[in-house]
C-alpha positions in Angstrom: 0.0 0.0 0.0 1.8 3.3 -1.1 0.4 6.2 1.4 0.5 9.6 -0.2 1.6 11.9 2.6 0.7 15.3 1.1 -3.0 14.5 0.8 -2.2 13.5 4.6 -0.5 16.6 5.5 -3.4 18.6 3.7 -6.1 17.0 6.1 -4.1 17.5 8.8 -3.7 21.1 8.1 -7.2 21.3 7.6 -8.2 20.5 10.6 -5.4 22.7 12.2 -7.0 25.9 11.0 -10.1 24.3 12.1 -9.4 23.3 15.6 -8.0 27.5 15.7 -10.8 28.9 14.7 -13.1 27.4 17.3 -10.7 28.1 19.8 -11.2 31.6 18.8 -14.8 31.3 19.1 -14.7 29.9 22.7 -12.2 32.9 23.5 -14.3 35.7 22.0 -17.2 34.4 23.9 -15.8 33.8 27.3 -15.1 37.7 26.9 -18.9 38.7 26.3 -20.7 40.4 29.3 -22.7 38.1 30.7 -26.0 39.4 32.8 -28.6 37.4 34.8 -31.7 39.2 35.5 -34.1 37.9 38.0 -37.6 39.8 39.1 -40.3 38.9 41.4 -42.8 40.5 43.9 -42.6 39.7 47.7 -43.2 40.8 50.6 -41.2 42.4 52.8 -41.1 41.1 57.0 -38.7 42.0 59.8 -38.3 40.3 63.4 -38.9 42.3 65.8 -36.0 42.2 68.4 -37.6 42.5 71.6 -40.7 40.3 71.0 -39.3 38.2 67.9 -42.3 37.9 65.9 -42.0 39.2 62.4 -44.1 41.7 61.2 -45.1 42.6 57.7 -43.1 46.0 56.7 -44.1 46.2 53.3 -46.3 44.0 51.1 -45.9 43.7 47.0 -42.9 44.8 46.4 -41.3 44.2 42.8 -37.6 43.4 43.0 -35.4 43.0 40.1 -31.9 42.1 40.8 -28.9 42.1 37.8 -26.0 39.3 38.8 -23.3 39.3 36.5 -22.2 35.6 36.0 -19.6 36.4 32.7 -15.8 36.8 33.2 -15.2 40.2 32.6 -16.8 43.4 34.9 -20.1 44.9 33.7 -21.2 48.2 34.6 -25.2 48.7 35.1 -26.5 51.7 34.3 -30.3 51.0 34.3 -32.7 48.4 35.4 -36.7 48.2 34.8 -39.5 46.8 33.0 -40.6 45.5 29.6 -44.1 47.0 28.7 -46.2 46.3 26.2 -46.3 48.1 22.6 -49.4 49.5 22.7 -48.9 51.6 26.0 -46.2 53.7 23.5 -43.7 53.2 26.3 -40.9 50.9 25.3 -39.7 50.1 29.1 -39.9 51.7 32.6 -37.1 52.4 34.5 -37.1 51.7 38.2 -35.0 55.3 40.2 -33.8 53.6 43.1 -31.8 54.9 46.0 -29.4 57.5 45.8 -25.9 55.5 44.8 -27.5 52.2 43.5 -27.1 52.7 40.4 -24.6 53.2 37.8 -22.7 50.3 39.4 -20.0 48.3 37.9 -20.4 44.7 38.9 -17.2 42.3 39.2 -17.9 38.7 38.2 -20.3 37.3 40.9 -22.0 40.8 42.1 -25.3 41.6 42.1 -27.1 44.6 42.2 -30.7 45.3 43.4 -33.6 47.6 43.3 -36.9 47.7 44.2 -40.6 50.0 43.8 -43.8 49.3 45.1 -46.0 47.5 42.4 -49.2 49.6 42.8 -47.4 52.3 40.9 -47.2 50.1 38.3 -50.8 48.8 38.4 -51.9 52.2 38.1 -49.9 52.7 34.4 -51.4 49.3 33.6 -48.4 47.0 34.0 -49.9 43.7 35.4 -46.7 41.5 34.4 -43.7 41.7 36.3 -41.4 39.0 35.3 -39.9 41.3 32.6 -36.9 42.1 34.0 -34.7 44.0 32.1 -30.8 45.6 32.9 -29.0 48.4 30.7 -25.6 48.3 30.9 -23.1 50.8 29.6 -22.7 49.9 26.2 -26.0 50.0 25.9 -26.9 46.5 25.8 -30.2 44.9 26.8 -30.0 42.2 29.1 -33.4 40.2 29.8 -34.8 37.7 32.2 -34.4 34.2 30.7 -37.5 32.1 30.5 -38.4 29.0 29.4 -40.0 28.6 26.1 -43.5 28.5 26.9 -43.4 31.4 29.5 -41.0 33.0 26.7 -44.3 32.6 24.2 -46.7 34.4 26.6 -44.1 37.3 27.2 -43.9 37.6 23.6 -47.4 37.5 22.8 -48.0 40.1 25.6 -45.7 42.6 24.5 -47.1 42.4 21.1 -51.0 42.3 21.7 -51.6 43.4 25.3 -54.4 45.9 25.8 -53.5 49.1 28.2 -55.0 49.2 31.4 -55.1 52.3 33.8 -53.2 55.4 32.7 -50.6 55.4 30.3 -47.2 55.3 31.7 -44.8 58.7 31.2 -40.9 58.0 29.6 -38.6 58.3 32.8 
């Protein structure tokens, strides 16, 4: 059997450039921002420390927290909600505290803000697992969702009908 070693070489070269260019690929994105937003309403309760019952402080309170689970540091310049097309209002930024926010996050850090819902209700938001953080650059980053929840977000923001007053840019 007579083996022809340049057709050999020329696979093997091949799969060289190959085998580089994916390692490119996992390099480029191991240096994307990476954001995980999380939202949900709760209720707030402290102990009390002479009696140690707990007591309800506050009651539906929407929380949306940005955790930064890429490699590199992100900073956070916004975080609110998705709303509907039809209110005319792309999303609603949440003003929290005085220093929240811009914030850069390292990898691991979270940041967190919070508004009462009723405000909301009032504008005619009745959803609040649309989570979204703005980070410097300008980039979007949304809550995740599984494809069936994903569907019903999607077909909310498309064809929900306004409810209460429409909601003011901010």
């Amino acid at each position: 059997m007579n083996v022809n070693w340049d057709v050999v070489a020329a696979i093997g070269q091949c799969l060289g450039a190959l085998a580089t260019f994916l390692a490119v690929l996992v390099a480029l994105r191991q240096n994307k921002p990476k954001v995980l937003v999380k939202s949900g309403v709760y209720d707030v309760y402290r102990e009390n420390p002479i009696t140690f019952e707990t007591e309800k402080v506050a009651s539906d309170r929407l929380y949306i927290e940005a955790v930064n689970v890429g490699l590199t540091p992100v900073k956070i310049v916004n975080i609110g909600l998705r709303c509907p097309r039809r209110l005319g209002v792309k999303f609603l930024i949440i003003n929290p505290e005085a220093g929240v926010l811009p914030r850069v996050l390292m990898p691991s850090e979270s940041v967190q803000v919070w508004t009462p819902t009723q405000n909301l209700r009032d504008k005619g938001i009745n959803r609040f697992d649309i989570g979204i953080a703005c980070d410097s650059s300008g980039r979007l980053h949304y809550e995740k969702a599984r494809p069936w929840r994903a569907l019903t977000r999607f077909l909310w923001w498309h064809f929900a009908k306004p409810q209460g007053k429409k909601p003011t840019a901010s």
